[in-house]
C-alpha positions as CSV (number, residue, x, y, z in Angstrom):
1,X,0.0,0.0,0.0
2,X,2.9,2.0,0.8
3,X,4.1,2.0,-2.6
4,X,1.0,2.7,-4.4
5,X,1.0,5.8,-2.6
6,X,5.0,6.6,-3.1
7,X,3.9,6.2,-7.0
8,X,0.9,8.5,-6.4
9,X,3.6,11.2,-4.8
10,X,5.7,10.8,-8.2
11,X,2.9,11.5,-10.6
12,X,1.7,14.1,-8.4
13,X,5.2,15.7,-8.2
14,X,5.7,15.2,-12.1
15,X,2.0,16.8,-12.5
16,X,3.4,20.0,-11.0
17,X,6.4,20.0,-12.4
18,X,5.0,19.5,-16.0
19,X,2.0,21.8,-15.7
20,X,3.3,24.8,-17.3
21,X,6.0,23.1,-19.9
22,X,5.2,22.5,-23.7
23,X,4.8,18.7,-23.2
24,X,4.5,16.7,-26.4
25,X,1.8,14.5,-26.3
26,X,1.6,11.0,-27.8
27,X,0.7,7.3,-26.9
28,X,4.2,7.4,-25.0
29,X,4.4,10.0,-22.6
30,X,3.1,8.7,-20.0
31,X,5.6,6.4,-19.9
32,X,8.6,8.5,-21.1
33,X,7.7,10.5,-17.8
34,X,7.0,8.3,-15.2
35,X,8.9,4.6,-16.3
36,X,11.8,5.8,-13.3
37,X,9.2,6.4,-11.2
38,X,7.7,3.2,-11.6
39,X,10.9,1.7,-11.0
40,X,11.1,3.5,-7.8
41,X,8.0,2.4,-6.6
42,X,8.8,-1.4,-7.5
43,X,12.0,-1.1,-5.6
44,X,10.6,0.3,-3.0
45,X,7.9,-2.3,-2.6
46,X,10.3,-5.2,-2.7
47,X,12.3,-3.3,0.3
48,X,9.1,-3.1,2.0
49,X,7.8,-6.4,1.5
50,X,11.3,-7.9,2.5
51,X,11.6,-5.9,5.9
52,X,7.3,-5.5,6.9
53,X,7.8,-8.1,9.4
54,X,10.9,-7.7,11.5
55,X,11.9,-3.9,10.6
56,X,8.4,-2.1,9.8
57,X,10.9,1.1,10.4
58,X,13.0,0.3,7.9
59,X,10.2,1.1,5.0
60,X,8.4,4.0,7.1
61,X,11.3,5.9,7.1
62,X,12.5,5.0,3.4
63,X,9.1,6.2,2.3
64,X,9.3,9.4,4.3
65,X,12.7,10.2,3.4
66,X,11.9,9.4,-0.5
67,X,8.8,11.8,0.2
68,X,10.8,14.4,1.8
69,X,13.2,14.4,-1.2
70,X,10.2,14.2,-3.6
71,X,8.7,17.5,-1.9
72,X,12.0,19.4,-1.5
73,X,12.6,18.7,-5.3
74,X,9.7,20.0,-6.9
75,X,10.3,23.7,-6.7
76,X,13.2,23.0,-7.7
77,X,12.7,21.4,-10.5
78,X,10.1,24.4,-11.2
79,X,12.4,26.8,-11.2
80,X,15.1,25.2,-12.5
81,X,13.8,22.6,-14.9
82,X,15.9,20.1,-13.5
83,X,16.2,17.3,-10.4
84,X,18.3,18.2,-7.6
85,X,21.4,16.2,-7.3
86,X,24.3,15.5,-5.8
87,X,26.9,17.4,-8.1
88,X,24.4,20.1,-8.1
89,X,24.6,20.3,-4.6
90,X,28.1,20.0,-4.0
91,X,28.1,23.0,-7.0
92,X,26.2,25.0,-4.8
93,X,27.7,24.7,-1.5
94,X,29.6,28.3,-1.5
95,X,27.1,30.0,-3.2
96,X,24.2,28.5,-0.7
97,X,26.1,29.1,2.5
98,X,27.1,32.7,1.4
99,X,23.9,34.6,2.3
100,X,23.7,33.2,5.4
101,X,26.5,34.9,6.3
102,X,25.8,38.4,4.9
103,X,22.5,38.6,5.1
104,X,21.5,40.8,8.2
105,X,20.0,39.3,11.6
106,X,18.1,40.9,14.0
107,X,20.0,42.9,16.7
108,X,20.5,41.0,19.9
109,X,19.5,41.5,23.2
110,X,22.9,42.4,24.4
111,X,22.8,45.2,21.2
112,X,19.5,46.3,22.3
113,X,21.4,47.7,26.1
114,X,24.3,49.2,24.2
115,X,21.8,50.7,21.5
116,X,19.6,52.3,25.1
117,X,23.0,53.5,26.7
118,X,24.8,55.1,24.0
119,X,23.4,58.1,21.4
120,X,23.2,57.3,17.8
121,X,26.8,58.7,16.3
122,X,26.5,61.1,13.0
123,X,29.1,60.3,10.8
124,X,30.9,63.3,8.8
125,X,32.0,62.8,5.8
């Protein structure tokens, strides 16, 4: 059951990721867009099948991390037109980390005191 639903969150996904794309439509499409997905899906079942009875947290948490990738991915993929992947990660790691450090943050409480106690400085120029 799991899987039939992992498939439903991979059409959905490819749904709203193909919505506004010039899609060429033909007796094949379905199945040029969603054949890995399938695949997935049948993977996944077979992992679920194989550990339902011992491990039941083996497939509940491959199904939510696959979920949590498949919802993470489609703006992405939105914006980009592309999957995220690894090399595109690793490609992105300076440029992702560098707002974090320039971007501003709100003052803290210690600022706050030194902001009450001292007068606002005029700069000359």
């Amino acid at each position: 059951m799991k899987a039939i639903s992992l498939l439903w969150v991979f059409v959905l996904a490819k749904v709203l990721v193909l919505v506004h794309r010039d899609v060429p439509l033909s007796l094949y499409t379905p199945w040029a867009y969603l054949w890995q997905d399938v695949v997935v899906a049948f993977l996944f079942a077979a992992l679920d099948g194989s550990t339902r009875r011992k491990r039941p947290w083996i497939g509940w948490s491959a199904y939510a991390l696959i979920v949590l990738y498949v919802a993470v991915n489609v703006p992405i993929a939105c914006t980009l037109a592309t999957p995220l992947t690894w090399p595109m990660l690793r490609a992105a790691r300076g440029p992702s980390a560098t707002p974090s450090r320039t971007t501003p943050r709100p003052p803290t409480p210690s600022a706050w005191r030194r902001s009450w106690r001292q007068p606002p400085r005029c700069r000359r120029r």
